[in-house]
N, C-alpha and C positions, 0 to 999 in steps of 0.2 A: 504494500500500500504506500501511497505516497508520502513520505514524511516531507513536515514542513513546520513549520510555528506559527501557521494558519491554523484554524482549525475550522470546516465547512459546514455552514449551517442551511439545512433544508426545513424552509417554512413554511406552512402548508396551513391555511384558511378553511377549515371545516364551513360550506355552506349550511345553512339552515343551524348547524348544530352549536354555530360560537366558538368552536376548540379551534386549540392550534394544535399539531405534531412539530414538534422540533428533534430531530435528528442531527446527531453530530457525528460525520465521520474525521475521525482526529487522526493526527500523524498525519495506523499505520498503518505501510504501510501500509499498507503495506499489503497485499500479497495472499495471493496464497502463492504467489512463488519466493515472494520474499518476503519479506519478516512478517506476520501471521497479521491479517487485519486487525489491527487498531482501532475498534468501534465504541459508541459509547451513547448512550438513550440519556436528551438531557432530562435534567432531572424535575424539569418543569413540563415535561410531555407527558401524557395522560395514558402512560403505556397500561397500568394498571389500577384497579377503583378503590386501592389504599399504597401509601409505600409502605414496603416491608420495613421492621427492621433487623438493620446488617447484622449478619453470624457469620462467625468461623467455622460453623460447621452446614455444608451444603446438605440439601435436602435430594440425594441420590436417587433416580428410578432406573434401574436397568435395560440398556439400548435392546428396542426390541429386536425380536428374532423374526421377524416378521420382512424383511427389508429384500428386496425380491433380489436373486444375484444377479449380481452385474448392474445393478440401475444404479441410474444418477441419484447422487445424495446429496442434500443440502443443510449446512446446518447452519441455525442463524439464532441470533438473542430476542427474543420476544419479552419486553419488559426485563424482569431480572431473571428470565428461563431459558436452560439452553435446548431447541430443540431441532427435530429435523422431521423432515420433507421429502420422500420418496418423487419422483418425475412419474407421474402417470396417477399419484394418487391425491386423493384431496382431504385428508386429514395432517396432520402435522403428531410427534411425539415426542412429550416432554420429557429429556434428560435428565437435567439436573435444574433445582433453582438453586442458583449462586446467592440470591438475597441481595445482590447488586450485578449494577451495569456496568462498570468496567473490567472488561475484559478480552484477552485477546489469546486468539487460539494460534498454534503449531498445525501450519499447511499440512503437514507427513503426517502425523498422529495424532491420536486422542485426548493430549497432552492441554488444558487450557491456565492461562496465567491470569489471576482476579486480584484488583484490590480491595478492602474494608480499610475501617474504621480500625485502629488497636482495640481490644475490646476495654472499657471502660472512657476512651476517648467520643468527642464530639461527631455524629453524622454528618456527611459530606459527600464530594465527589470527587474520586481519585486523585487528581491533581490536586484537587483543592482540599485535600483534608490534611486536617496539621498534623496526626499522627495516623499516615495511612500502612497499611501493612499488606507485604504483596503474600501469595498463595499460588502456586501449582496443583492443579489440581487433570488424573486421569481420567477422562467420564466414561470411562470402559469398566473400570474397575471399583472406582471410588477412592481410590488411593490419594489425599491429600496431606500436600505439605507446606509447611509455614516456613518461609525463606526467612521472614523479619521485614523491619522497618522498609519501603519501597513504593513506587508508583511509575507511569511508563513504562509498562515491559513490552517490550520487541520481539520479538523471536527471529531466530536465527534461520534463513530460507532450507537451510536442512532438519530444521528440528528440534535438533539436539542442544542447545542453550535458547538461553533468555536472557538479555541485556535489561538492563533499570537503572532507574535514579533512586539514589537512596540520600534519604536528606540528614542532615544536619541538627541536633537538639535545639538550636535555633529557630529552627521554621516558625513561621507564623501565617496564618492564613485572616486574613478577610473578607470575604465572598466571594467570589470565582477571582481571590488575587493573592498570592503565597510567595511570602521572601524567605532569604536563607540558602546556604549553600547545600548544594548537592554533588554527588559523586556517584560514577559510573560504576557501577557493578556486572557482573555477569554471572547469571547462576542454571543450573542445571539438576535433575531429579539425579537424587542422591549423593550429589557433591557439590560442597561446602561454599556458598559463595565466595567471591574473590572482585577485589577491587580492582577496576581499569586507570581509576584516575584520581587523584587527590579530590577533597573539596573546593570547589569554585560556581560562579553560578552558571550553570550548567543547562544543554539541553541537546536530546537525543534526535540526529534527526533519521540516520537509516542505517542498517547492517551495508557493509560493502564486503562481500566474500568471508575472510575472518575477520577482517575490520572492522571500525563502527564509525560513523561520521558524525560530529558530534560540534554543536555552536558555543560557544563563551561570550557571555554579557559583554566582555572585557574587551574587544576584539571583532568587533559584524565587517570587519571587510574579509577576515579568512572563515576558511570550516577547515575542523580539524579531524585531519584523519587519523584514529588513535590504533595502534595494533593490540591483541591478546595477549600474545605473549612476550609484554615487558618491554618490547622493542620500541624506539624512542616515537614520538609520533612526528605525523607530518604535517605543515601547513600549509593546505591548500589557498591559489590567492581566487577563490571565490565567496562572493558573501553568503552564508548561510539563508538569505529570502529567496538566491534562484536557484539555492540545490532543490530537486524534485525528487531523484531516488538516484540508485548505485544497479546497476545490474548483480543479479545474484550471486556471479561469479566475481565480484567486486574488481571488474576491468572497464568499464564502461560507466563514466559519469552523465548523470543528464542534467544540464543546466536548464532554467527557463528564463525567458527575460523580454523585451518590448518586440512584440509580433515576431517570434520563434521561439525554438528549443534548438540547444547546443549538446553534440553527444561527444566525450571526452576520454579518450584512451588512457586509463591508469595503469601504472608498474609497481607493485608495491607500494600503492598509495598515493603515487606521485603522478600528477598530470604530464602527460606527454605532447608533442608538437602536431600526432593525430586526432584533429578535431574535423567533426562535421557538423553543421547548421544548415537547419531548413527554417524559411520564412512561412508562417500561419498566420498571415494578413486577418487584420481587424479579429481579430482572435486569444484565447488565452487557454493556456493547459490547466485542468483544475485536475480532479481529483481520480485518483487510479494507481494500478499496482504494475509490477513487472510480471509476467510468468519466470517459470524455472527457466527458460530458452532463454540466454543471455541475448538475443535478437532480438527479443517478443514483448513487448508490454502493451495495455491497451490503459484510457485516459479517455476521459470526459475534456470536449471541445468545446469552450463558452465565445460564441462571437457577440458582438457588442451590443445588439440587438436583442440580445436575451436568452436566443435559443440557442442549444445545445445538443450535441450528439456523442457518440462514444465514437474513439477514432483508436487504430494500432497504430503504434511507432517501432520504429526499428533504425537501426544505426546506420543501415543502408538504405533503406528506400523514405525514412521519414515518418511523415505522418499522412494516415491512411482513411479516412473516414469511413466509417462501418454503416452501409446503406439501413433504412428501416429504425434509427436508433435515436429519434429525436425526442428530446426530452430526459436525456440521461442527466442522471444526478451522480451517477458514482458510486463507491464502494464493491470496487472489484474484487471479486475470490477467482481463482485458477482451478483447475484442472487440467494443469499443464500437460501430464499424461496421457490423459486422453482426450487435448486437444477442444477442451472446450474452456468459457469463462459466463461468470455471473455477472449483472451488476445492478443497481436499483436506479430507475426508472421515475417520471410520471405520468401514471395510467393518464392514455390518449384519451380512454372510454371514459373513464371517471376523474375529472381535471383536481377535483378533494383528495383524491386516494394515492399513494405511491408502490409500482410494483417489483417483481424481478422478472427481468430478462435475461435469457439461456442465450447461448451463443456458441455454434460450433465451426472451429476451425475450416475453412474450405482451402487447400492448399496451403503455403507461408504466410502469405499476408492478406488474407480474406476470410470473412465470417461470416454464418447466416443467423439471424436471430430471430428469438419468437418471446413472448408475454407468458411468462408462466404462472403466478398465481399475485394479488393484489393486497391490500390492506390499507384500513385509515389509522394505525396505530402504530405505537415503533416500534419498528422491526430493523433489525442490521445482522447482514450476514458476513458469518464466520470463515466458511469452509465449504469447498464443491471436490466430492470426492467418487469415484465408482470404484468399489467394493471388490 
């Protein structure tokens, strides 16, 4: 998913009923091919007719057996639930309820990362709670674990870790506004977190292969690309507002900036003299992920006028506009393996409602797509996976 220090709000005017839906898709960012979508239901959206409150201990239902082989799966956050969506059926099955909405899932696996509250601290919302507390949790199993003190987790486009900020006894929050240093961690089920970066004010913006790219307050004319293992990091000289993402294989930078996107050859972190730019007149890249295909990612096209379409880019042919796709909102997931991608929509049919659109690869760089199921309520999807 995209990481950025935006964060994209979709507003939506309930006719006749007065509501609003407010969805946030944040970062990440990211991905289902690269770091697991970053989504988040704000917390003034009407997902549910009480808010719960937070627990460390999720309320488990085991993934049915019911799930036909081979079909398309979808798993996505319904208020603070996690569930999923068979393709050809029209019920949906509830997971787990995590008791909150941030969270972010691992493309590969069953593996999801949620923030709370520490328990006897103040209710909030991930970023903005002064003492939030991150969690890994497998919704295969039920296997949960308490990492500690954390918010912003990322995952890593293989899987296997989770990047976060972990703050500072200092923090302070008031209302969606939180100071205080933070520092980079990386953790993973069963082994022991481990710090990437001292305390500074801090902020995460996308995994780049093992790398992480990461902004400092201190500094908005570079981003910094920090390694895992200890190796000194690097300063890239671009400003942390036009990085959009890293390819997965963290060789490929994508810059955005006034009518284009810039695609940037990395070596170890280090920007190289192979660069390519394509101009998107009267236009701007908003929100979207990379697939696992270091060639492949697709993004929401916003021209000035208002309307929007989902479009593929690639380092060689640019950007690509996905026919049939107007009205994309964002929040892409992959199924890069089998060559299809998700993304949420504004139903054509119902201008109140917002839905998901399926999309399956037609050769490299073409797709066909179709409206698969709608909702007035928020919903943000996790994960597109076939079994």
């Amino acid at each position: 998913m995209r990481r950025s220090l935006i964060v994209v709000l979709v507003v939506i005017l309930l006719a006749g009923a007065g509501a609003v839906v407010v969805v946030r898709f944040s970062g990440n960012p990211a991905h289902s091919g690269h770091p697991g979508p970053r989504v988040r239901i704000a917390p003034n959206s009407p997902t549910t007719t009480a808010t719960p409150t937070p627990s460390l201990t999720p309320s488990l239902t085991p993934s049915p057996s019911t799930t036909p082989s081979g079909a398309v799966v979808l798993t996505y956050l319904r208020g603070t639930r996690i569930v999923i969506r068979s393709l050809g059926a029209d019920d949906e099955h509830t997971v787990v309820n995590l008791h909150t909405a941030d969270v972010s899932a691992s493309s590969t696996s069953s593996w999801l990362a949620y923030v709370v509250p520490k328990k006897g601290s103040s209710a909030g919302n991930g970023d903005f709670v002064r003492r939030p507390e991150l969690h890994l949790l497998d919704a295969s199993s039920g296997t949960d674990v308490k990492v500690g003190p954390g918010f912003d987790p990322q995952w890593k486009s293989d899987g296997t870790e989770v990047a976060y900020l972990a703050p500072s006894r200092a923090r302070t929050c008031d209302a969606e506004t939180c100071g205080g240093a933070v520092r980079v961690m990386i953790a993973a089920p069963g082994v022991t977190p481990r710090p990437i970066t001292g305390f500074a004010h801090l902020h995460l913006l996308a995994w780049a292969g093992s790398r992480l790219l990461i902004s400092n307050d201190a500094d908005l004319e570079h981003t910094t690309s920090a390694a895992t293992d200890g190796s000194p990091p690097v300063a890239i000289p671009v400003p942390p507002s036009e990085v959009w993402d890293v390819s997965p294989d963290g060789r490929t930078l994508l810059t955005v900036g006034q009518g284009g996107v810039t695609f940037t050859q990395l070596v170890e972190g280090r920007p190289t003299r192979s660069v390519r730019h394509f101009d998107i007149a009267a236009a701007t890249l908003g929100d979207g992920s990379w697939s696992t295909d270091p060639n492949r990612a697709a993004a929401v096209v916003r021209k000035r006028d208002g309307s929007s379409r989902m479009a593929l880019l690639s380092p060689r042919r640019g950007v690509l506009p996905v026919p049939g796709t107007e009205g994309a909102m964002g929040n892409v997931v992959w199924d890069s393996a089998a060559g299809r991608f998700a993304f949420v929509a504004v139903d054509a049919r119902h201008r109140n409602r917002l839905e998901t659109v399926l999309c399956r690869m037609i050769g490299d760089m073409r797709a066909s797509c179709r409206p698969w199921f709608s909702w007035s309520l928020g919903v943000a999807l996790l994960r597109l996976s076939s079994p």
